[in-house]
KEZAMAR-707307 format. One record per atom (N, C-alpha, C): residue in three letters; chain; atom name; z, y, x. Coordinates in pm, whole numbers, plus 50000, padded with zeros to 5 digits. Layout:
REM KEZAMAR-707307
(r ALA,A,CA,(Z,Y,X))
...
This chain:
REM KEZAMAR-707307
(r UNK,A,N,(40486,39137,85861))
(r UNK,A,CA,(40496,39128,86006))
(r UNK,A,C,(40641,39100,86044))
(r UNK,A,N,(40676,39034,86149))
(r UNK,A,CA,(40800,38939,86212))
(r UNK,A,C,(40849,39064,86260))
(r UNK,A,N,(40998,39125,86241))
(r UNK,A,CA,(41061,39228,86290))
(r UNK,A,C,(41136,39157,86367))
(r UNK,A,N,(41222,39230,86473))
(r UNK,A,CA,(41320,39242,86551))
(r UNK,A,C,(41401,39311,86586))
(r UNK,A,N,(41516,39273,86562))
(r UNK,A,CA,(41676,39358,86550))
(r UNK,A,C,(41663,39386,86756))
(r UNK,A,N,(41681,39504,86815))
(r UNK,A,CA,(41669,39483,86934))
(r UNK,A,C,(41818,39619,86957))
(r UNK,A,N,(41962,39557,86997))
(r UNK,A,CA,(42064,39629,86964))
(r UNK,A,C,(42119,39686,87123))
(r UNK,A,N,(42111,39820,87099))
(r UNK,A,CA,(42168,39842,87270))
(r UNK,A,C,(42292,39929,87261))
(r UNK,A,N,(42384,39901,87330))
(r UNK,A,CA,(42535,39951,87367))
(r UNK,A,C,(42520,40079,87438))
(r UNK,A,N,(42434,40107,87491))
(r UNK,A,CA,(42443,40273,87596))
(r UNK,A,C,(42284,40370,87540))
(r UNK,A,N,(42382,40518,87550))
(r UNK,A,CA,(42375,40614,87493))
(r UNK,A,C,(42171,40671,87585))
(r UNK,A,N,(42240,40643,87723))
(r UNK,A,CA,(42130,40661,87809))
(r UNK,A,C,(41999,40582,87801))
(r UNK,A,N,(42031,40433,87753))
(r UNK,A,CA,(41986,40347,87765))
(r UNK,A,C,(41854,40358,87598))
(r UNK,A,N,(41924,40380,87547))
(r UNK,A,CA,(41871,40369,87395))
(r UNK,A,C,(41743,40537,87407))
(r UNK,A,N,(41805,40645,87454))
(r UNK,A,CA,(41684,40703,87477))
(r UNK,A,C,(41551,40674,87577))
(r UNK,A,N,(41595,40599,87656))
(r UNK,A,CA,(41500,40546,87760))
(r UNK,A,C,(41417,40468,87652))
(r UNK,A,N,(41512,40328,87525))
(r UNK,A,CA,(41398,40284,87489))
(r UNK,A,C,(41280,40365,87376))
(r UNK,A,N,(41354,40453,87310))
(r UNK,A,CA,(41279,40487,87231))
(r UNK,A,C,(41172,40595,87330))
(r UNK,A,N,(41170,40675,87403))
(r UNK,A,CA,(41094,40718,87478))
(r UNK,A,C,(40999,40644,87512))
(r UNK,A,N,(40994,40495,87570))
(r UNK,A,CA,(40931,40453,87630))
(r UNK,A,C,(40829,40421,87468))
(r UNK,A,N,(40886,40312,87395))
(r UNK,A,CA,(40778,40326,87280))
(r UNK,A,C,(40707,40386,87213))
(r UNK,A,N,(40782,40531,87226))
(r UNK,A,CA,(40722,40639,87155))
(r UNK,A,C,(40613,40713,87221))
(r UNK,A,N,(40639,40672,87378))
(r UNK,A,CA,(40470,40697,87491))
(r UNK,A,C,(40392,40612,87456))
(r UNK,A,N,(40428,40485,87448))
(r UNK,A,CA,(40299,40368,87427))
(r UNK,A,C,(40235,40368,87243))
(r UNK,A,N,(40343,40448,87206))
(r UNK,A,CA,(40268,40447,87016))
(r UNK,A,C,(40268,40289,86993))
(r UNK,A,N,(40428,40251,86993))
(r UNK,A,CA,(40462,40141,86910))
(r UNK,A,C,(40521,40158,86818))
(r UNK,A,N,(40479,40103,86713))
(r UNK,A,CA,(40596,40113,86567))
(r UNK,A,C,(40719,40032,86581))
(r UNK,A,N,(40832,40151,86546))
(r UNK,A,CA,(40968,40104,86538))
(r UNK,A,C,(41005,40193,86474))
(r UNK,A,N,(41124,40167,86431))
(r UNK,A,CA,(41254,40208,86292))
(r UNK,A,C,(41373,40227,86425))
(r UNK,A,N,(41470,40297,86372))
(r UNK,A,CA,(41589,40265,86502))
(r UNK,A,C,(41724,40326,86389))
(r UNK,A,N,(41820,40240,86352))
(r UNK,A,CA,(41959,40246,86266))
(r UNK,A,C,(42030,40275,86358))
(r UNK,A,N,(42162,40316,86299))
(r UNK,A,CA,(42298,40364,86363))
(r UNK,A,C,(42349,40271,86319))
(r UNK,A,N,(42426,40224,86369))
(r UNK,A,CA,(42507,40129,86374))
(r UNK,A,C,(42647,40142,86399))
(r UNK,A,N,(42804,40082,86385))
(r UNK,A,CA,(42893,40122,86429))
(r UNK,A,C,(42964,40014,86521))
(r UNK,A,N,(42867,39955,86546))
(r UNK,A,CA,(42914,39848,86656))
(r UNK,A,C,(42890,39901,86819))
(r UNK,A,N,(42788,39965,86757))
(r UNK,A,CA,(42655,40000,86891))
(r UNK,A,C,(42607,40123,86874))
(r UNK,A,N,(42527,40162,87002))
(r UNK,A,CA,(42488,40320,86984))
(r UNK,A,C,(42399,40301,86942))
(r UNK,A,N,(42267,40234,86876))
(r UNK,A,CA,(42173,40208,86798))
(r UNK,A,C,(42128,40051,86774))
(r UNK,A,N,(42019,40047,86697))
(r UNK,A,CA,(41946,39915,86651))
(r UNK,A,C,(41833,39923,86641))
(r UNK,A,N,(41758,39894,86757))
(r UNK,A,CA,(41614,39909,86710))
(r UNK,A,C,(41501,39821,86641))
(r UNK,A,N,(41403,39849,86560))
(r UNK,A,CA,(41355,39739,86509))
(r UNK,A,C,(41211,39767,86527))
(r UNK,A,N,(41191,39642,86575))
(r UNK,A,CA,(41066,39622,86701))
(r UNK,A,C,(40960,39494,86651))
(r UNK,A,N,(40810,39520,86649))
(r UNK,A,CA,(40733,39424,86638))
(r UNK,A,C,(40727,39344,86808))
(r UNK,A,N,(40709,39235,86777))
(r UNK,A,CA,(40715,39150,86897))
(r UNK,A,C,(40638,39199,86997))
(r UNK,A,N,(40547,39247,86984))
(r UNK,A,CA,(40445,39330,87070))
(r UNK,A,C,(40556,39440,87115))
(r UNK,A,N,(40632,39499,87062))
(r UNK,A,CA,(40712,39620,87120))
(r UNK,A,C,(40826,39549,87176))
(r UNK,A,N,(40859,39389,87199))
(r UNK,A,CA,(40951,39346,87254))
(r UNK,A,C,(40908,39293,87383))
(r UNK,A,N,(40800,39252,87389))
(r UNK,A,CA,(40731,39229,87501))
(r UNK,A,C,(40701,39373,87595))
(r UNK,A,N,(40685,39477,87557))
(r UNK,A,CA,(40685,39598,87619))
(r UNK,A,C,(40836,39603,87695))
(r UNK,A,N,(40942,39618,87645))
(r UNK,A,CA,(41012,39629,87632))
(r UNK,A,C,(41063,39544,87784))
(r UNK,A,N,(41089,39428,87744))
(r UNK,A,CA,(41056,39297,87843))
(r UNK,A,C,(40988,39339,87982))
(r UNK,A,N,(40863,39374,88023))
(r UNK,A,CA,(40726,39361,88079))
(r UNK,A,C,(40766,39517,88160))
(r UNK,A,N,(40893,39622,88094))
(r UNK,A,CA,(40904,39710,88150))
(r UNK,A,C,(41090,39717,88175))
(r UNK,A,N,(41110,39600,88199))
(r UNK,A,CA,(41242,39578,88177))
(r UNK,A,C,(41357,39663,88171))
(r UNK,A,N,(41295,39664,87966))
(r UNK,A,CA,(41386,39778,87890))
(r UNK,A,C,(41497,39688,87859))
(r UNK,A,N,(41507,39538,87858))
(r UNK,A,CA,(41591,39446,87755))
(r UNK,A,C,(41706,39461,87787))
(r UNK,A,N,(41703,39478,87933))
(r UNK,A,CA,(41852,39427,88000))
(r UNK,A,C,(42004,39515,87866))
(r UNK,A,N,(42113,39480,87948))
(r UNK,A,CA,(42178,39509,87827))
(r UNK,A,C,(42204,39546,87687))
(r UNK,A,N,(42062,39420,87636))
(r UNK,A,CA,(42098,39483,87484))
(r UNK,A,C,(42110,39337,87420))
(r UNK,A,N,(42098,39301,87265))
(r UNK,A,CA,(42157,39187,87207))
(r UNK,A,C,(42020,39164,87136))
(r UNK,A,N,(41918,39079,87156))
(r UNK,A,CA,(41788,39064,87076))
(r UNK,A,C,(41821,38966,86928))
(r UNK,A,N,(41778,39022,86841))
(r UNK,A,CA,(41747,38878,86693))
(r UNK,A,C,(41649,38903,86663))
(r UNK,A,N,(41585,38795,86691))
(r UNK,A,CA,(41429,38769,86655))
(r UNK,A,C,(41405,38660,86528))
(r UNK,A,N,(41516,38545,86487))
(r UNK,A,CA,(41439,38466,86433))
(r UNK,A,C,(41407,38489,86269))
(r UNK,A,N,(41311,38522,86199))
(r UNK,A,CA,(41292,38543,86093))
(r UNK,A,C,(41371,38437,85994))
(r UNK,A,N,(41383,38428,85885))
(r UNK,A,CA,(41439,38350,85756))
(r UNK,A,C,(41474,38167,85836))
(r UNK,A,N,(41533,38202,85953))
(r UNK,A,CA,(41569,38006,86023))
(r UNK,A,C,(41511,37958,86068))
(r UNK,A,N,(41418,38043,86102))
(r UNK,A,CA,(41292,37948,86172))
(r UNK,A,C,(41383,37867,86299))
(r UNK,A,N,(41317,37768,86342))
(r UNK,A,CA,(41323,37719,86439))
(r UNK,A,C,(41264,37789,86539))
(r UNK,A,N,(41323,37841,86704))
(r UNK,A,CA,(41240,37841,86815))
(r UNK,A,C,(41209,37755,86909))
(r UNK,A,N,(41164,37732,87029))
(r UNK,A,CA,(41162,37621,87123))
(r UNK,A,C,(41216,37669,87267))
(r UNK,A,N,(41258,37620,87299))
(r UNK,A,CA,(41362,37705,87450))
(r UNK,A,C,(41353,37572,87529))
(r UNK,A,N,(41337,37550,87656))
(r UNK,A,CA,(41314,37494,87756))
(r UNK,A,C,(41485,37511,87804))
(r UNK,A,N,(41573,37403,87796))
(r UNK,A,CA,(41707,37402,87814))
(r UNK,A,C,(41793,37336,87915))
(r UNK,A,N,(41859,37335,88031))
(r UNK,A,CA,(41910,37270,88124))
(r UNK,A,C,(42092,37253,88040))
(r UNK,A,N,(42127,37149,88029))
(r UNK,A,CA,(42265,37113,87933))
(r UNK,A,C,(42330,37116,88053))
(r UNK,A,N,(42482,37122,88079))
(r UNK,A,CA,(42584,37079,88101))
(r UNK,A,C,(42573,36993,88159))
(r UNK,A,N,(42479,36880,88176))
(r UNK,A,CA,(42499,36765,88259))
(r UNK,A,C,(42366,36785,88360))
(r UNK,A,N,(42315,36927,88374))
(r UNK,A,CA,(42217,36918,88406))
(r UNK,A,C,(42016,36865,88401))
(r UNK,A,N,(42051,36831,88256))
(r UNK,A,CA,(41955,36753,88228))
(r UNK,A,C,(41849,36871,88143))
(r UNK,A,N,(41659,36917,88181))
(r UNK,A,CA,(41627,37011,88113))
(r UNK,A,C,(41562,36918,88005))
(r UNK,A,N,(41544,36977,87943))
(r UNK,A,CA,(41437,36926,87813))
(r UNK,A,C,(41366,37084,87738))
(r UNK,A,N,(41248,37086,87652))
(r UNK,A,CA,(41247,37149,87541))
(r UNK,A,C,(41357,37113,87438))
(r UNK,A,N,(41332,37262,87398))
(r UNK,A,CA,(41450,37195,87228))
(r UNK,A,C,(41417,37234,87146))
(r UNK,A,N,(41374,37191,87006))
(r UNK,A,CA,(41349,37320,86878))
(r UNK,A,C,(41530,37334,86850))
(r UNK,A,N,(41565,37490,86834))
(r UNK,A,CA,(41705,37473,86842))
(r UNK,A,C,(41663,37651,86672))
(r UNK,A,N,(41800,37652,86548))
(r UNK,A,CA,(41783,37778,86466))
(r UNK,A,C,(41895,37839,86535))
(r UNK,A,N,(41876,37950,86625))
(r UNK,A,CA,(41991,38082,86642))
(r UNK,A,C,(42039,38098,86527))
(r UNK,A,N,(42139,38120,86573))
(r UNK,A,CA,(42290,38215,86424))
(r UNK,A,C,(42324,38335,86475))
(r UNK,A,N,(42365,38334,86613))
(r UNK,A,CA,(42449,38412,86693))
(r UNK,A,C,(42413,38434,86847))
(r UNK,A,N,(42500,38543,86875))
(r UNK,A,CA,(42509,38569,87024))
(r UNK,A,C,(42659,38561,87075))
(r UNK,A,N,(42709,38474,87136))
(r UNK,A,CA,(42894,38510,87221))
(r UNK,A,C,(42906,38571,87339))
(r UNK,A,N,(42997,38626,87339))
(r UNK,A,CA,(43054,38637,87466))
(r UNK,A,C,(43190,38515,87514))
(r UNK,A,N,(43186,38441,87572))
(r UNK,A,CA,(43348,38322,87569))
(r UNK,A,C,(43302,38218,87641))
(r UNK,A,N,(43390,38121,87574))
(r UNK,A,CA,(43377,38001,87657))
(r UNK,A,C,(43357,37895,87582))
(r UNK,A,N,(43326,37769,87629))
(r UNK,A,CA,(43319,37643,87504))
(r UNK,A,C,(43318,37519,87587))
(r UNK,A,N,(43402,37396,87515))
(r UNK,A,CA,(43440,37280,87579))
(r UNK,A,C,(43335,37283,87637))
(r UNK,A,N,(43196,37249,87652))
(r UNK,A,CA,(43062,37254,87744))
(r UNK,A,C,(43020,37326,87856))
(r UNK,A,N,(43078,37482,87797))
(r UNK,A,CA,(43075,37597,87888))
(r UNK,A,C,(43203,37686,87951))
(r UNK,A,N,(43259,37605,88043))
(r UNK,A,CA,(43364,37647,88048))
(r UNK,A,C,(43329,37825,88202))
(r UNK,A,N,(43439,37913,88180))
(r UNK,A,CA,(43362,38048,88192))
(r UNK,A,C,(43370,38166,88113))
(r UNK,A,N,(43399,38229,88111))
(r UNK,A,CA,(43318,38313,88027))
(r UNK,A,C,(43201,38409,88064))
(r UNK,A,N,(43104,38400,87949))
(r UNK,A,CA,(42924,38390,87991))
(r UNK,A,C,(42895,38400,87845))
(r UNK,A,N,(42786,38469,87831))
(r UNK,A,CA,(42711,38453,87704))
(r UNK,A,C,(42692,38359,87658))
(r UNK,A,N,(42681,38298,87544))
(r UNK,A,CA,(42586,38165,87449))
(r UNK,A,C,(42580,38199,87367))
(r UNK,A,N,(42437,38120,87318))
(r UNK,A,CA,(42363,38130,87195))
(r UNK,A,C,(42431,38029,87129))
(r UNK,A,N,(42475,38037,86984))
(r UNK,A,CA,(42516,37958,86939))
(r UNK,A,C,(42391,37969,86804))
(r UNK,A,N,(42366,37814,86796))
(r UNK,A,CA,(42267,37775,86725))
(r UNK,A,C,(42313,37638,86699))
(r UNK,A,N,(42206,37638,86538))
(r UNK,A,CA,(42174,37504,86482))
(r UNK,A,C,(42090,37439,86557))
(r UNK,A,N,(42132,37258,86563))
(r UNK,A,CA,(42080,37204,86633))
(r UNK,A,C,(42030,37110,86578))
(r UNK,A,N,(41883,37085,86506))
(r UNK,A,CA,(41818,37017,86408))
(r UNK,A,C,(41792,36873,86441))
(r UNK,A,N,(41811,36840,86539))
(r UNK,A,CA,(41828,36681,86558))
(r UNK,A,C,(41947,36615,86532))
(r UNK,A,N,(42071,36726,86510))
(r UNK,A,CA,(42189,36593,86482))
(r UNK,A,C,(42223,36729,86379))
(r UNK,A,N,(42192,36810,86326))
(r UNK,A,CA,(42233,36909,86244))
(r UNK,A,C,(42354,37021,86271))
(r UNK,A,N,(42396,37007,86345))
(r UNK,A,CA,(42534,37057,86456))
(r UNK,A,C,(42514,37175,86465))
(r UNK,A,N,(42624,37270,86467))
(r UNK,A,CA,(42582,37382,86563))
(r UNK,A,C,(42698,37389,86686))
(r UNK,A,N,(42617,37453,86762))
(r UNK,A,CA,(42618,37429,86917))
(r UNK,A,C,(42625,37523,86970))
(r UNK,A,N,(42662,37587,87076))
(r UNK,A,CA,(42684,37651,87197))
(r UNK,A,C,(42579,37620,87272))
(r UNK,A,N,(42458,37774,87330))
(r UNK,A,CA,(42405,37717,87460))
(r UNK,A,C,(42402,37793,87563))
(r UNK,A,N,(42425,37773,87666))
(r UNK,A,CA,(42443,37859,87768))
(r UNK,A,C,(42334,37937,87781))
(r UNK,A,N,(42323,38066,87800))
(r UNK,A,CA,(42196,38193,87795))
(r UNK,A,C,(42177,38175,87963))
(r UNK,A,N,(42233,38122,88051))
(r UNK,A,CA,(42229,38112,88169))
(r UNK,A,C,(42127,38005,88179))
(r UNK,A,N,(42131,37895,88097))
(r UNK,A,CA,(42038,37819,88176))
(r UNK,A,C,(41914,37782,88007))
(r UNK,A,N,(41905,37865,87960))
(r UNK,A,CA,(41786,37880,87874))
(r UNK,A,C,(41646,37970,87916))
(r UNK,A,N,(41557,37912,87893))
(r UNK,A,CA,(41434,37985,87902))
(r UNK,A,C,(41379,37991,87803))
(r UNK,A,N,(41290,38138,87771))
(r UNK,A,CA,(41217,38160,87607))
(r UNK,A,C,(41109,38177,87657))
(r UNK,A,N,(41058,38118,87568))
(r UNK,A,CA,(40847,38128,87610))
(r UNK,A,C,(40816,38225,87506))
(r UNK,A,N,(40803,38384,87505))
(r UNK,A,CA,(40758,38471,87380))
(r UNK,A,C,(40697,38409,87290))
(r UNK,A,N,(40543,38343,87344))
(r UNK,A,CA,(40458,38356,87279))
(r UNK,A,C,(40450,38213,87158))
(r UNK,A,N,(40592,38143,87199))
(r UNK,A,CA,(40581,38052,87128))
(r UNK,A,C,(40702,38084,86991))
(r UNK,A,N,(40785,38216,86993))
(r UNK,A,CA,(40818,38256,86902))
(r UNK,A,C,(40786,38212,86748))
(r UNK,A,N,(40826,38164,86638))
(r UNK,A,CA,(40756,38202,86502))
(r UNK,A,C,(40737,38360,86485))
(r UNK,A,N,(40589,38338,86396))
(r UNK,A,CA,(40560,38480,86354))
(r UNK,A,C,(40605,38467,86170))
């Protein structure tokens, strides 16, 4: 089954999530970490909870199993949207010749020219259910 790294920075915040899963009887694991006040590890079904009860906000999600490719519905820099199959690496906080600002981006492989890339988390959309399992 497809796990998920689901990483939250506050102390308050991290008992709220495990509370909340631990009412609905979702399976999760939860590490200490020394970056963060925990790491939880979540079946997609417990990320969608999560989501649907908007537990996500301030935390850092990794979902993609062994590189998969995901598909994100993307508005670029010049304004232009498209789908994209795009492989996550990372999460930033900064800026980039594209994104000038500082703002989150996903920085990912970009399998049509092989690149990796910067994308603005501002103007990305994720469709869950089209996730790899």
């Amino acid at each position: 089954m497809k796990q998920i790294r689901v990483t939250v920075f506050d102390e308050d915040h991290a008992l709220r999530i495990s509370r909340a899963l631990l009412h609905e009887k979702l399976s999760f694991t939860c590490e200490a970490s020394p970056e963060s006040v925990a790491v939880f590890i979540v079946s997609p079904e417990g990320l969608r909870f999560l989501q649907a009860n908007d537990l996500d906000a301030n935390v850092v999600v990794e979902w993609t199993p062994n590189g998969a490719p995901i598909e994100v519905s993307y508005t670029n820099w010049k304004g232009v949207t498209r789908t994209r199959k795009i492989i996550p690496q990372a999460i930033k906080y900064g800026e980039s010749p594209y994104h000038p600002g500082r703002q989150w981006l996903l920085v990912a492989l970009d399998p049509e020219d092989d690149q990796v890339k910067d994308f603005s988390l501002n103007t990305c959309v994720f469709d869950l259910s089209r996730l790899p399992s």
